[in-house]
Structure formats: C-alpha cells, structure tokens
SEDREN-598608 format. One record per residue: residue in three letters; x, y, z of N, C-alpha, C in turn. Coordinates in steps of 0.1 Angstrom, whole numbers, plus 5000, padded with zeros to 4 digits. Layout:
BEGIN
alaXYZXYZXYZ/...
***
This chain:
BEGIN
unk552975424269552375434282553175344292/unk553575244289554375164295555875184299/unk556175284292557475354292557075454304/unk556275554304555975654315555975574330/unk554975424327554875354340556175364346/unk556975244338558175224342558775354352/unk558575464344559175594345558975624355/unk557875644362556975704374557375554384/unk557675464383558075354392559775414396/unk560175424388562275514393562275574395/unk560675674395560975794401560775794415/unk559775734416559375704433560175644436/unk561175594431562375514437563575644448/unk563775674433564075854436563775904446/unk562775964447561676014458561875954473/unk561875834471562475754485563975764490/unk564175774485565575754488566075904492/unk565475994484565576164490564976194503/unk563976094506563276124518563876064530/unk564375924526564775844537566475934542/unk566276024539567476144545566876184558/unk565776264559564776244571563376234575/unk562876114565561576054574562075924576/unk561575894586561775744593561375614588/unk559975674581559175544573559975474559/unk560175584552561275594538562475564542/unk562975554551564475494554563875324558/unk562975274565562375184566561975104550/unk561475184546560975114527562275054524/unk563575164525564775144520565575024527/unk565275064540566274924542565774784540/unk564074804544563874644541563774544529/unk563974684515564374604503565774604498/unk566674624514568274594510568474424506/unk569174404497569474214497568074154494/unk567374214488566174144490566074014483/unk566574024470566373874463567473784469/unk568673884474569373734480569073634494/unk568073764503567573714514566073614507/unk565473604502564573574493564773454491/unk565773434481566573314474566973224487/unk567373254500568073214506566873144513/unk565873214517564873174526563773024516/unk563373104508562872964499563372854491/unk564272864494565272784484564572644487/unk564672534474563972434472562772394479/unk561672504481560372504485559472504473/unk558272434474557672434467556172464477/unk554972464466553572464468553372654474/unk554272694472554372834477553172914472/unk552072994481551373094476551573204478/unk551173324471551273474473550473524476/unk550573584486549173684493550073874494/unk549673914486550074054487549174174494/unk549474244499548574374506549374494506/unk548974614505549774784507549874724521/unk549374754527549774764541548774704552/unk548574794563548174744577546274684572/unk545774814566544574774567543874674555/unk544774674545544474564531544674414538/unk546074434551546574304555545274264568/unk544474324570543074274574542174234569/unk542074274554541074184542541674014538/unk543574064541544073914536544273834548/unk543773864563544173804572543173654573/unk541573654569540773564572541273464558/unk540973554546542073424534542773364538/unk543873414545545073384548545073244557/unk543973254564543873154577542773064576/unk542073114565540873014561541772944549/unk542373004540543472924529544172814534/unk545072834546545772744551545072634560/unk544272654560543172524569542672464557/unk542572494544542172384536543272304528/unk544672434524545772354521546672354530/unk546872274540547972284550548972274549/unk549072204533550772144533551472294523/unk550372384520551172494509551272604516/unk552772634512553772714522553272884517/unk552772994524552373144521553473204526/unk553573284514554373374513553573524515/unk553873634524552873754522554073854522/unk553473934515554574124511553674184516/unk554074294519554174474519554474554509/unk554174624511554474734503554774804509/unk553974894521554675014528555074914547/unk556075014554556374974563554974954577/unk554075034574553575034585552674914582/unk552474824572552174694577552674614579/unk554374614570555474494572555874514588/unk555874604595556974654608555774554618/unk554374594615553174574629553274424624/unk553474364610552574194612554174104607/unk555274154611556574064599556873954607/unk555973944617555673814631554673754624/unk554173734623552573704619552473534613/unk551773494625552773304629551873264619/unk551073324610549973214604550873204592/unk551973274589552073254573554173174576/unk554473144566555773094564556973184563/unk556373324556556973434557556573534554/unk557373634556556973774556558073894550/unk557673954535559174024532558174134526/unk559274244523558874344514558774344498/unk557874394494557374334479558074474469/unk559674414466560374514455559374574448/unk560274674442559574784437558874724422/unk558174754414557374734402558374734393/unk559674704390560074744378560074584368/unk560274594358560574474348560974364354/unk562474434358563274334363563374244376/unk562674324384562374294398561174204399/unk560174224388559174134386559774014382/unk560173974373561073894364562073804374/unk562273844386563473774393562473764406/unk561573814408561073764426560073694418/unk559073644405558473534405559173404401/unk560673434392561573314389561773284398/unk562273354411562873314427561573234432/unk560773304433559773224444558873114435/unk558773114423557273054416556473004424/unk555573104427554273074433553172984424/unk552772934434551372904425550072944422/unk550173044429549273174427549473264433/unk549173394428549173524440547873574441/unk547673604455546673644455546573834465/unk545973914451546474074462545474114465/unk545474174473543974284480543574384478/unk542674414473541974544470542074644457/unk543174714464543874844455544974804447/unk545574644449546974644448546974584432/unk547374684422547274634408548574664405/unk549774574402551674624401551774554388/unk551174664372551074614362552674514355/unk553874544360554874424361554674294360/unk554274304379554274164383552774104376/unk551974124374550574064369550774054352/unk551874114346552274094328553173964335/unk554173914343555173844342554573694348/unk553373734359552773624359551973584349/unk550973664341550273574330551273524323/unk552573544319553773564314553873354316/unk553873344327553973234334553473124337/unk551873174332551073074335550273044350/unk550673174358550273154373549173264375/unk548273184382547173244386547073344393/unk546773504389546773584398544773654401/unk544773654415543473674417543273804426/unk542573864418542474034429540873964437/unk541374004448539974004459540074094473/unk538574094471537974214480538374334474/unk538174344462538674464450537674544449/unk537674684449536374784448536974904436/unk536074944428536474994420535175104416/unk536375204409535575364409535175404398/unk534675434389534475514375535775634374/unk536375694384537075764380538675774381/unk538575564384539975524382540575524361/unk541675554363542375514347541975394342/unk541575314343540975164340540075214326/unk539275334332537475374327537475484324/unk538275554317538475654316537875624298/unk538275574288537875504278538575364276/unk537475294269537875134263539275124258/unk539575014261540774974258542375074261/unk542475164267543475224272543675124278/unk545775164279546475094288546475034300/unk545875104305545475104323544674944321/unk543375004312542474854315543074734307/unk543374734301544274604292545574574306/unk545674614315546474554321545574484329/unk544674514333543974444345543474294340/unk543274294321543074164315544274074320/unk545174084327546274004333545873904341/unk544673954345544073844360543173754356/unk543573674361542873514362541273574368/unk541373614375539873654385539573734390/unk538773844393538573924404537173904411/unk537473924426536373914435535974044444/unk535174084434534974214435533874254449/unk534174404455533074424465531274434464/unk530974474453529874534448529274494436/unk527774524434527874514417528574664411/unk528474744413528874884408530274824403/unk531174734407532574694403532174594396/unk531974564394531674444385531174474373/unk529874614374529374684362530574724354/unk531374774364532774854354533374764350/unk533974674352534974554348533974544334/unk533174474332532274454324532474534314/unk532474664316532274784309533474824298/unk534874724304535774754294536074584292/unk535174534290535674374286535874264297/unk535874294305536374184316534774124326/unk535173984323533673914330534073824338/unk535373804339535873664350536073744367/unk534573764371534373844381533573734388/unk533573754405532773724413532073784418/unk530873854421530773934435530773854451/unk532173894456532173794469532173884480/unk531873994484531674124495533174134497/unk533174204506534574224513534974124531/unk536374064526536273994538536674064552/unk536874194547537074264560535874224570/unk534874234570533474174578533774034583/unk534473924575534973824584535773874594/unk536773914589537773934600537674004612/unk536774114610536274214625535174114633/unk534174024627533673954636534673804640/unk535873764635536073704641536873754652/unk537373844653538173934661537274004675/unk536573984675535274004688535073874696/unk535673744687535573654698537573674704/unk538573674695539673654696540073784702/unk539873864708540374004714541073964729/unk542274084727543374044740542374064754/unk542974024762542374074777543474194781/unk542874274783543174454786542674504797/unk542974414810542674444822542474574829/unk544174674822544074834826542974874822/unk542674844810541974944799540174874804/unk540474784810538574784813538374844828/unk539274864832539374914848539175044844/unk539975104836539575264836538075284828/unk537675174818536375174812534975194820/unk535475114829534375124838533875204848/unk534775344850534475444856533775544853/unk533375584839532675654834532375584818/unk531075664811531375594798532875654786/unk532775564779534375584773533875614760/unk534775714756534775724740536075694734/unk536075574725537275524718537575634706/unk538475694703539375754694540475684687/unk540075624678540675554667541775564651/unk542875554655543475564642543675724640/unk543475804651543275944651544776044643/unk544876124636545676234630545476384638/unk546276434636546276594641545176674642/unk544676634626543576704624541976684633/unk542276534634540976504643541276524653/unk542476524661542776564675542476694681/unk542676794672542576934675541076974682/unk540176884666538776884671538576774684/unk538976694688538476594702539176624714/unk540576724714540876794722540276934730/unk539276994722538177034727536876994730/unk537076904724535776824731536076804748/unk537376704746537576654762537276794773/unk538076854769538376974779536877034781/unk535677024772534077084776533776954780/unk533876864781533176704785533776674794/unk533976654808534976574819533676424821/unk532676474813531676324820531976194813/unk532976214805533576094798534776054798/unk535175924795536575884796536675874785/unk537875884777538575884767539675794766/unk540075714756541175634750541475744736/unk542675724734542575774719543975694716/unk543675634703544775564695545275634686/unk546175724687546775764672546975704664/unk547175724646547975624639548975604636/unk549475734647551375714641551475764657/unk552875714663552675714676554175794681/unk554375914671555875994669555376154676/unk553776124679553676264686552676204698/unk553176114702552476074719552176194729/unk554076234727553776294743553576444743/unk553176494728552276624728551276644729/unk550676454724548576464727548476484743/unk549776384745549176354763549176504769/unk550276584764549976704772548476804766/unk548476794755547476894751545976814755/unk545876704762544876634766544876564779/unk545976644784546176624801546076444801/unk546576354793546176234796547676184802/unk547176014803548075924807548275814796/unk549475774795550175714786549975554793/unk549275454783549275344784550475254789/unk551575304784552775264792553075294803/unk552475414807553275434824552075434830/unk551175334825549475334832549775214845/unk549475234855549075094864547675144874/unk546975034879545575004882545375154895/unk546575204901546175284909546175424898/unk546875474889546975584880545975574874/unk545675494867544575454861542775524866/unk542975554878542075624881542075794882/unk543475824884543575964882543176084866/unk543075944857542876084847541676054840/unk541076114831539876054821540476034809/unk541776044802541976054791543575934790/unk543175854782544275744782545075724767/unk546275794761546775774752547375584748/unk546775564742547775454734548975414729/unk549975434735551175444726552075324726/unk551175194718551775114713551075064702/unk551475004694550174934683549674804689/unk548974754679548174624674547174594688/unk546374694699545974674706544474764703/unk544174824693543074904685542174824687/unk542274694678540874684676540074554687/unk541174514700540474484710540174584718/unk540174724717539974834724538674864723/unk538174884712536874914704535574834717/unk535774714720534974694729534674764741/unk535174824751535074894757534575004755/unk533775024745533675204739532175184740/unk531675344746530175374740529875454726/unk530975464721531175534710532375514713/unk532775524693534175574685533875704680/unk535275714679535475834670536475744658/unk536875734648537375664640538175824630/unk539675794630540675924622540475914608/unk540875994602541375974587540376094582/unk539076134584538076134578538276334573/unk539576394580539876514578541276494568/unk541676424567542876374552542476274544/unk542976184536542776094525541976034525/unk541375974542540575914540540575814555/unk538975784560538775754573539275604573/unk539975564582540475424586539175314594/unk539475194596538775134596537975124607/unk536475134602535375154609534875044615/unk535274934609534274794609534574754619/unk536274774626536574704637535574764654/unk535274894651534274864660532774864661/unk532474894646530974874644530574704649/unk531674604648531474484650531074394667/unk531174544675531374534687529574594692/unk529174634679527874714684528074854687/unk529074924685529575074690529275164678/unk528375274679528175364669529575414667/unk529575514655531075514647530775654644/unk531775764648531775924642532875964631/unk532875994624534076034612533976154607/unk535376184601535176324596534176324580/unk534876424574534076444559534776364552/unk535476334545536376164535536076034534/unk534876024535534475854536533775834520/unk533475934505532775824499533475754497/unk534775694498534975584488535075464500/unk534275434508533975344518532575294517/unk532275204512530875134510529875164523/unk530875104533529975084548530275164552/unk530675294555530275434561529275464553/unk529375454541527475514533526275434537/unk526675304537525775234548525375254560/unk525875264568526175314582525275424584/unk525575514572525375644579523375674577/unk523475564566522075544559520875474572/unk521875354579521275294591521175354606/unk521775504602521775564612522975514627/unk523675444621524475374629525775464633/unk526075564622527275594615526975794613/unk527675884622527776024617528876014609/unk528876124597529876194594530376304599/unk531176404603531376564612531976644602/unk531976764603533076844595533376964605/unk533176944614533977044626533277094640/unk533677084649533377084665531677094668/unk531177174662529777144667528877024661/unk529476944652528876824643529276744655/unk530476754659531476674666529976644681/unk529876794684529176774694527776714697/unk527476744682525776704683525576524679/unk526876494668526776334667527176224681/unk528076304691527876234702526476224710/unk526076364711524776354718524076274709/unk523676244699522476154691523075984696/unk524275964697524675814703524775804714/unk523975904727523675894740523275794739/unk521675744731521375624732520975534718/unk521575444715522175374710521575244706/unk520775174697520575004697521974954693/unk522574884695523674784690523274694682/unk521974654680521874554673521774594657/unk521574704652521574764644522974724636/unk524674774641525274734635525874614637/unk525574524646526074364651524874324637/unk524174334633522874274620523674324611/unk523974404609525374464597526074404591/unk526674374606528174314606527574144595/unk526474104603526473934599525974024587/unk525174064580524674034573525474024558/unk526674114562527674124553528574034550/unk528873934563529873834563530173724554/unk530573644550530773504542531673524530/unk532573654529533173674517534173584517/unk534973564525536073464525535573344521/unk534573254527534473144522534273144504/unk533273204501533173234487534273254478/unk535473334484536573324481537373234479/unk537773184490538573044490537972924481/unk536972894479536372784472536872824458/unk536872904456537172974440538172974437/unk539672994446540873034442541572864445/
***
C-alpha cells in the first residue's frame, strides 16, 4: 500500500506538470516548488525554535490563522514557518506579516519529506483539518517531533475506517495529537485505536468573530449598501451564478455584490448581470447600477457586513465555501445542495438561520423567508461555538 501511495503522489506530479501547459493554477504549483529546498535552506539557515503550521489552502489557512496569532503571543521568541499546498492560498496570504515565512509544501514523496524536515527541524508541526501527508507525519515520528492535527473532522467513509488496522489508519498513529471537531470524530479515532484526542471545536468560529471587529473600511461598498437592501454573493461558481443571474434580473428591489471564487471570468458576470466592476467603481458610478462585481480578493469577508442576506458558492460542485464568515455578522446564509460534510450548515439549517436551494424557485422562496430575520440567532452561534483556539494552544 505504501508503494501505490508513493505511486499516486508521481502521478499527480505527472498530472501537473501536463496541465501547467494550460491552466494557470498548475503552472503556479510548478513554479513555486522550483529551487525549493535551496530557497528553503537559504532562508532558515542557522534558525532555530522554528514551528510548522501547514494548511491546503485559503480556507484551512483560516482555521490556522487564530493558532497562528494566538501561538505567537504566547511564544514570541519561536520563529513559524506556514505552507501551502495549493496556490490559491499561497498567492492571497505569502504576505501574511504574522508569520516568519511563507513557502510551498513539496510534494509527499520519501525524499522530499526526508530533506524539508532535515532542512528546517521544526519543533512541531502543526496541520489543519484534512491535511494528513503520510511521508512527512512517518519522518516526523521518525524524529521525535511533535506533529498535531487540529480542527480535524472526520467521516466514517474516509479509508482510515473502512476496517481496523488497514494502512490508511496505522498512518494516522503518526500523530502526537489530534484536536478533533466533534464527538462523532473522536468516536472514529477511537474505533481504530487511537485516544490521544481532544475535542477542541473548530477555530474557524474564533477567527470569523475576530474578524467582525478587525474588518477593512469599504467606503464604496457601504455607499452603494445603503441604497437599497444588499444581497452578498459569496465565493460564487458558474453554477450558482446562472441561478442569481436570474434572480437579479426579476428582483431590481435589491442591490447585489457578488464575489466570485476565481476572478478569470469577471467581465462575463459583469455583462450577463449588467453590473459594475469594483475596480472601475467611484462614489458617483456607484449609484448607477444595483449589481457590484468583486474583482479582487481578500475583501470577502469584510463585505459580509453590509449584507441582508448571503448567498454563499460551492454548494452546486464539491462543496459550499465558508459560511461562518458571515453568519458572524448576523446575516442569514443561502447555499446550494453540497453542504453535509459541514457541521454548521446542518446546524444552521436546524436553527433556521441557514437555507439549503437546489434550483431557482428554492432560490426564490429562501430569500423571501430572510425578509425578516433575528440576528441574534446566529451572533449566539457564533459565541457559543467559540474558544477552540485557546484549548488548542494550551495543549500543543
């Protein structure tokens, strides 16, 4: 089994490198693990106290952002190191002043494990969520270094639990710790031998309430808010667009923001949604349209405040993107059909806080039910959920 791993790790190697012919993202993967261990070596050289905070990407690097900043206020003097995995979190955070640095996390193989923990010897790693790279977690126990999975949620119908003792789960025995979301993850761990579990929630709940006090000033975007009520469109895909593109066009009694998640088809939403582009927005335009495309990043989740409702993407492909950032704000939350493997959308939807849709007239009827609205509903949510990070940090 460990041979196939390997196997399936050079292939996707493969796979990338065929693609980065033409997609943009995969030529991005590729270049930013050009030189890696020598840019690596070069950058830490004779540093010590070094920690690892690993995440896939944009939305994991929001579970590790309150760690990250609650970590470094208790050890000031130990230098963080954080990876990526895919571009679209390294490209939005490889600024990101809280940490020491920021690089892409080589691919899973033996060897690559073997040389980025000799290069850096951390004194712990710590990864988020989904991130299990059976390599690096053999070469750290290998080592003697602490690796700790948190804010980790887990499924019955992952390989782990498929039966005892298979491969899959004997690798997860690698870890010093896990700080799991649920009891339901913790049941499983359990289930194939493993008890060095916490239940510490998820710190995503820190980070969107602290992010409600810390939100940019968005002068354009509250000037056009204030003209009619606004519906925020979040993290939005093709597929949800098609459906909120007919929305707009039967609704002119609302203003509209919409954030796509990839921002390579701007100027076909703007036409197919008669909108105006955040870039070529100023305070007199700004009154001419009801529909305001986004087309830049990392301005999402101070946006969410201005909303009388979200619409939040993902929920017609793999899977709905993050809700919390404006459930935190008090704003009911609409999504497509793809949310069970989201705790707090089943919550949500349970507190009445939260629709799911599966096509234009759901679309229609879950806005009319958040005409009116308590907020207090999910701001009680939001706290009631909160304090994972600290539970965390004391532990690691």
């Amino acid at each position: 089994m460990r041979f196939l791993y390997n196997f399936s790790i050079y292939l996707y190697g493969i796979t990338i490198r065929i693609a980065a012919v033409f997609n943009a993202k995969a030529k991005l993967w590729l270049k930013g693990r050009k030189n890696i261990f020598q840019n690596l070596a070069t950058t830490v050289k004779d540093e010590k106290d070094i920690v690892w905070f690993h995440c896939a990407s944009l939305g994991e690097f929001e579970q590790a952002k309150p760690l990250i900043e609650g970590y470094k206020d208790k050890y000031p003097s130990h230098k963080i190191l954080l990876t990526f995995f895919s571009p679209s979190g390294f490209e939005v955070r490889k600024k990101y002043e809280k940490v020491d640095w920021v690089f892409y996390l080589p691919s899973d193989t033996t060897k690559n494990s073997t040389q980025f923990i000799e290069t850096v010897h951390p004194l712990k790693a710590v990864f988020v969520k989904y991130e299990f790279w059976f390599n690096y977690m053999a070469e750290l126990k290998k080592q003697a270094i602490p690796f700790y999975s948190v804010s980790s949620i887990f499924r019955k119908e992952q390989p782990f639990f498929r039966y005892k003792n298979n491969w899959f789960a004997k690798q997860l025995k690698n870890a010093t710790h896990f700080f799991v979301q649920d009891n339901h993850s913790k049941e499983l761990l359990n289930s194939i031998g493993i008890n060095n579990i916490t239940i510490s929630g998820d710190t995503r709940f820190d980070c969107v309430s602290l992010n409600t006090k810390n939100t940019k000033p968005l002068p354009l975007i509250e000037t056009f808010s204030k003209t009619k009520p606004t519906i925020i469109c979040g993290s939005t895909w093709p597929k949800d667009e098609r459906i909120l593109a007919k929305y707009i066009k039967k609704n002119p009694q609302y203003n509209y923001i919409i954030a796509p998640h990839e921002l390579t088809h701007v100027r076909k939403l703007q036409k197919e949604t008669n909108a105006l582009l955040l870039s070529e927005a100023n305070q007199q335009k700004i009154h001419d349209k009801n529909v305001l495309v986004i087309d830049n990043m990392g301005l999402l989740s101070s946006i969410y405040k201005y909303g009388k409702i979200a619409y939040i993407g993902g929920g017609f492909g793999v899977g709905i993107h993050n809700i919390l950032e404006a459930v935190a704000f008090g704003v009911p939350v609409i999504f497509g059909p793809n949310y069970k493997k989201f705790n707090e959308a089943k919550d949500l939807i349970a507190l009445s806080a939260a629709k799911s849709i599966s096509n234009f007239e759901e679309l229609e009827q879950g806005i009319n039910h958040f005409e009116e609205f308590d907020s207090t509903i999910s701001l009680k949510y939001i706290e009631r959920n909160s304090g994972a990070t600290e539970r965390i940090i004391l532990n690691i």
